[in-house]
C-alpha positions as CSV (number, residue, x, y, z in Angstrom):
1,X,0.0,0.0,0.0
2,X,3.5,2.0,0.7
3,X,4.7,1.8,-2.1
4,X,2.0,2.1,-4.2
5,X,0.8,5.6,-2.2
6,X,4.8,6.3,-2.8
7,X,4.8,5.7,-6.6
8,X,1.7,8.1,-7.0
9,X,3.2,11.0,-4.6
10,X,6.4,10.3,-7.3
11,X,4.5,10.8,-10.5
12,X,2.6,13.3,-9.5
13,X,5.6,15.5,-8.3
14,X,7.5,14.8,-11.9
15,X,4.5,15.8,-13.5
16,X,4.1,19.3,-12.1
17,X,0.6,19.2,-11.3
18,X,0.2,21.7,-8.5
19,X,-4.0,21.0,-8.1
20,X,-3.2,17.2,-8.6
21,X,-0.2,16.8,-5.8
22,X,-2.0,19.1,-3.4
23,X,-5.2,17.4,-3.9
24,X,-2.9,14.2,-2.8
25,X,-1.7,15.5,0.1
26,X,-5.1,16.7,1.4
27,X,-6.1,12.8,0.5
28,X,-3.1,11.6,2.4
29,X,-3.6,14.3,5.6
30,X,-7.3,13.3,5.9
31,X,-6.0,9.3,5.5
32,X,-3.7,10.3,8.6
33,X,-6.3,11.8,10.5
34,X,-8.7,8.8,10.0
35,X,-6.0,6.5,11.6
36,X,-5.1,9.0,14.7
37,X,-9.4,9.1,15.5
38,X,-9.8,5.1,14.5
39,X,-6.5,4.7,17.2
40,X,-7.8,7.1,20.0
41,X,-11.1,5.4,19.9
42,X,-9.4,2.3,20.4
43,X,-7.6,3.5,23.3
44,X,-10.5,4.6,24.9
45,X,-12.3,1.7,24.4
46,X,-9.6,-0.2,25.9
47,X,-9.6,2.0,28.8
48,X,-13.0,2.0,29.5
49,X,-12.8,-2.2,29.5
50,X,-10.0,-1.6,32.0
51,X,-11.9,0.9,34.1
52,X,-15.0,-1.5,34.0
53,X,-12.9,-4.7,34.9
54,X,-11.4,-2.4,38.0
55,X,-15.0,-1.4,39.0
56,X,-15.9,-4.7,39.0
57,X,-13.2,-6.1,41.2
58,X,-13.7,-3.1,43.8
59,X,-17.5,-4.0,43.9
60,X,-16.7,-7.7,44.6
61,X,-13.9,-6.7,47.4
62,X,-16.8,-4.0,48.9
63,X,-19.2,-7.2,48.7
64,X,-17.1,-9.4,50.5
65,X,-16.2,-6.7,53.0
66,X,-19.4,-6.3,54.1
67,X,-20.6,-9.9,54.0
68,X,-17.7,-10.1,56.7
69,X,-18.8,-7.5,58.6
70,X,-22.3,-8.7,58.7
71,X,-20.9,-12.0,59.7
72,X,-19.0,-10.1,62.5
73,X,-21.9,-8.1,63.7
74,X,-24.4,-11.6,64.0
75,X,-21.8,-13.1,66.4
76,X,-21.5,-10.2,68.4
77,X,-25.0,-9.6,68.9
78,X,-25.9,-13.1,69.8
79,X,-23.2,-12.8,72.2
80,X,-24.7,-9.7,73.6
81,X,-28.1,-11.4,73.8
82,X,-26.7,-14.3,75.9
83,X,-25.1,-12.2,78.1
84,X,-28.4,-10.0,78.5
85,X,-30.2,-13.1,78.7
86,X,-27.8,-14.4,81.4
87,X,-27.2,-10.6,83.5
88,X,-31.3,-11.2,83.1
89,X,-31.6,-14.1,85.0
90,X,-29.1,-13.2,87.5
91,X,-30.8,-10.6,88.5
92,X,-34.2,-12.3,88.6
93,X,-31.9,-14.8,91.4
94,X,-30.5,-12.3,93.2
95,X,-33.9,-10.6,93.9
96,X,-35.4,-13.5,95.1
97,X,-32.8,-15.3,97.1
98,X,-32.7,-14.5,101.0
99,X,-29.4,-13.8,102.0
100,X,-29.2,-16.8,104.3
101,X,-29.2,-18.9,100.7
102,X,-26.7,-16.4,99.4
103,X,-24.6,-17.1,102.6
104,X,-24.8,-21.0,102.3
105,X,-23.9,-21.0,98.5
């Protein structure tokens, strides 16, 4: 394709055709420009798909995260329970006991 854009260029310079080699290189700029647009929307393409992939990975991290956390906070409130549960009933002993039966225990 080189060489045959290069062999036009070439016969168009040895035949002195001002409107004919400028015509050419208007051809050839607006060729250029095509490929600089067509390769800048491929790079932003590609760095969208990376951006995406990233947004994906953070979302599954965040997901886990907070799966963990709710694991965390489960435990620590049935732990909290039992231990109201228990205070609960040791209050409920302590209220009714006479303190000879605290004495003898």
């Amino acid at each position: 394709m080189l060489t045959y854009l290069r062999n036009i260029r070439k016969s168009l310079i040895d035949s002195r055709s001002v409107r004919k080699y400028v015509l050419y290189a208007f051809g050839e700029i607006f060729l250029v420009m095509i490929g600089i647009l067509l390769a800048l929307q491929v790079n932003r393409w590609n760095e969208n798909r990376k951006d995406r992939a990233f947004e994906i990975l953070s979302l599954v991290q965040i997901k886990g995260d907070l799966l963990t956390d709710i694991a965390s906070l489960n435990r620590q409130d049935s732990f909290h329970k039992n231990n109201g549960i228990k205070n609960i009933k040791a209050i409920e002993l302590f209220n009714n006991a006479t303190s000879i039966e605290i004495l003898e225990k």
